[in-house]
N, C-alpha and C positions, 0 to 999 in steps of 0.2 A: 504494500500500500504506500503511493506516495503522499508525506506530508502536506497539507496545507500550507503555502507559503503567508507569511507569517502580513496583516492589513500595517501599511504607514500610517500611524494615527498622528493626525493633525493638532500643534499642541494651542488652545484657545484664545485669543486674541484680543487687545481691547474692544477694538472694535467690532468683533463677532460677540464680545461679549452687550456691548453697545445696543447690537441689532437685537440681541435675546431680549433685550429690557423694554424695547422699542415692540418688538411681537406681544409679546405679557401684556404691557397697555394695550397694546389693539386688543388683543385678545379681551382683556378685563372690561373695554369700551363695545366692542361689538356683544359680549354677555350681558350689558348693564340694558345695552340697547334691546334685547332680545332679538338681535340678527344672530339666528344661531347657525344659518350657514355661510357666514362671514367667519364664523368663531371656528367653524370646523375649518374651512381654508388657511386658517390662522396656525393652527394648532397643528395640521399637515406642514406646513412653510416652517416652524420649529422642529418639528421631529424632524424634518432635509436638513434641516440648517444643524441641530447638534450630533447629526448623526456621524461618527470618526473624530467623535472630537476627542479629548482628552483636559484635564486640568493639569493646568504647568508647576512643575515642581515647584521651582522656585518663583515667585511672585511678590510683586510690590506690595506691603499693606494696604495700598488705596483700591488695588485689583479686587484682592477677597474685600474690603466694606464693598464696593459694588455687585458682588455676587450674593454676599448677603441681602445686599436692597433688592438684589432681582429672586432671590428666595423670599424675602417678606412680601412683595408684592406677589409670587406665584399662590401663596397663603392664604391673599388677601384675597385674589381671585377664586381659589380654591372653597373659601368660606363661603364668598357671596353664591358661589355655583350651588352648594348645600345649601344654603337658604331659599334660594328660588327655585328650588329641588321640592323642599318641604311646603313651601307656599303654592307650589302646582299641588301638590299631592292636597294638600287642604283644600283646596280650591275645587279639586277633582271629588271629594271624599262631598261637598256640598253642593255641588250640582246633582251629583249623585242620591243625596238625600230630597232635595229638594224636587227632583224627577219622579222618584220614587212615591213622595207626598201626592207632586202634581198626580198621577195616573192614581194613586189609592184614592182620596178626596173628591176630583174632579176626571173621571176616564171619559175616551172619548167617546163620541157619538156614534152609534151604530149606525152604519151607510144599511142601506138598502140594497140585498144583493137580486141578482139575477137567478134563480133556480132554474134552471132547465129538469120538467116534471116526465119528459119523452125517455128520458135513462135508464 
């Protein structure tokens, strides 16, 4: 069997790290918006974009605070995404009752059918 030749991983950049923090807000702005197939195109365009990357050994302390701020914002997005997660589902769970009331209370009116008596 021959081995797998071994991927060059790519080592991350300010400014690819830049562009991650740049996708996060789109991303956190297109969820807030409810364009959720904005947020998915968003979210594919990330996954290309960190995909082969790697974190550099050695880095400036100002690198990591910014990886940090792009981890507390991915959080931040992460949260609001559960919250408007749980607020569809309430939202779902009261239509749903309320549907339920309408047809028990009020059902509709019986149409007048056609019987064919010849059968």
């Amino acid at each position: 069997m021959a081995a797998h030749p071994a991927k060059s991983v790519k080592q991350l950049t300010e400014a690819e790290l830049a562009l991650m923090l740049r996708l996060t807000r789109d991303l956190a702005t297109a969820a807030a918006q409810g364009d959720l197939d904005r947020a998915l195109d968003i979210l594919e365009e990330r996954r290309r974009t960190l995909k082969g990357f790697s974190w550099p050994e050695k880095a400036d302390p100002e690198f990591w605070k910014k990886v940090r701020a792009l981890r507390d914002l991915e959080e931040e997005v992460m949260a609001f995404c559960r919250t408007w997660r749980e607020v569809v589902a309430k939202r779902l769970r009261s239509l749903n009752t309320a549907h339920f009331l309408r047809m028990s209370y009020c059902p509709p009116a019986e149409e007048a059918r056609f019987i064919d008596v010849n059968k």
